[in-house]
C-alpha positions as CSV (number, residue, x, y, z in Angstrom):
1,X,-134.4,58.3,188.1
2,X,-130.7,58.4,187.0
3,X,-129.6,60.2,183.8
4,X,-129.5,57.1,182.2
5,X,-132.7,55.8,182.7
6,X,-134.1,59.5,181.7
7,X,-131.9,59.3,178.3
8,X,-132.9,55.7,177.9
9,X,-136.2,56.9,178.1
10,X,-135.9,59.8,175.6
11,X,-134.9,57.8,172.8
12,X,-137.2,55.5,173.5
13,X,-139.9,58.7,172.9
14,X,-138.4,59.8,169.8
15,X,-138.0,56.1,168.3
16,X,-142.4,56.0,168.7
17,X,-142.7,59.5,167.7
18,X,-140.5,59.0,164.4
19,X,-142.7,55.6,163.7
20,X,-145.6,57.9,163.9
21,X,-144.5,60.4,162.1
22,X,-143.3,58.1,159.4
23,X,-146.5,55.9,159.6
24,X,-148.4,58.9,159.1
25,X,-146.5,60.3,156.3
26,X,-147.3,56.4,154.2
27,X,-151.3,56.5,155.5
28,X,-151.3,60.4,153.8
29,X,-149.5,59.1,150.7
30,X,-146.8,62.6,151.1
31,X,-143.5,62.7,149.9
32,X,-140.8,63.0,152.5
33,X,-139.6,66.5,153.3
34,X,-137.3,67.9,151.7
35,X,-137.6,65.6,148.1
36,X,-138.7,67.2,144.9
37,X,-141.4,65.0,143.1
38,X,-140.6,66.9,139.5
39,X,-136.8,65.6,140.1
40,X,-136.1,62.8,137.8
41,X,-132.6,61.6,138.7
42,X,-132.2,60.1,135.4
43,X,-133.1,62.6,132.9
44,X,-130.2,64.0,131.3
45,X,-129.4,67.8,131.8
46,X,-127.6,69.8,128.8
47,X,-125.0,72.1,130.7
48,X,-124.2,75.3,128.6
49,X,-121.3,76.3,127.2
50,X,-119.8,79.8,128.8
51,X,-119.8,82.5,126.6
52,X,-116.4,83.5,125.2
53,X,-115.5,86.5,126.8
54,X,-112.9,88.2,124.9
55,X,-111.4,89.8,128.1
């Protein structure tokens, strides 16, 4: 088997094992990894003003 065929082959692997994965992940209802369900991106954040720091 060449190193091509092997790499071919390889990706081939990861490409069913991410469908899996990612089938899985739909069937269980869970959020991917890594995102925050209590992060709204549209809710407006108030930033607070520095202190004044008479230095």
């Amino acid at each position: 088997m060449t190193r091509y065929e092997r790499m071919k082959m390889q990706r081939r692997m990861q490409r069913r094992i991410r469908l899996v994965v990612e089938e899985r992940r739909m069937a269980l209802a869970l959020p991917p990894p890594g995102a925050d369900p209590a992060f709204d991106p549209e809710t407006t954040v108030e930033i607070p003003r520095p202190a004044a720091d008479p230095a």
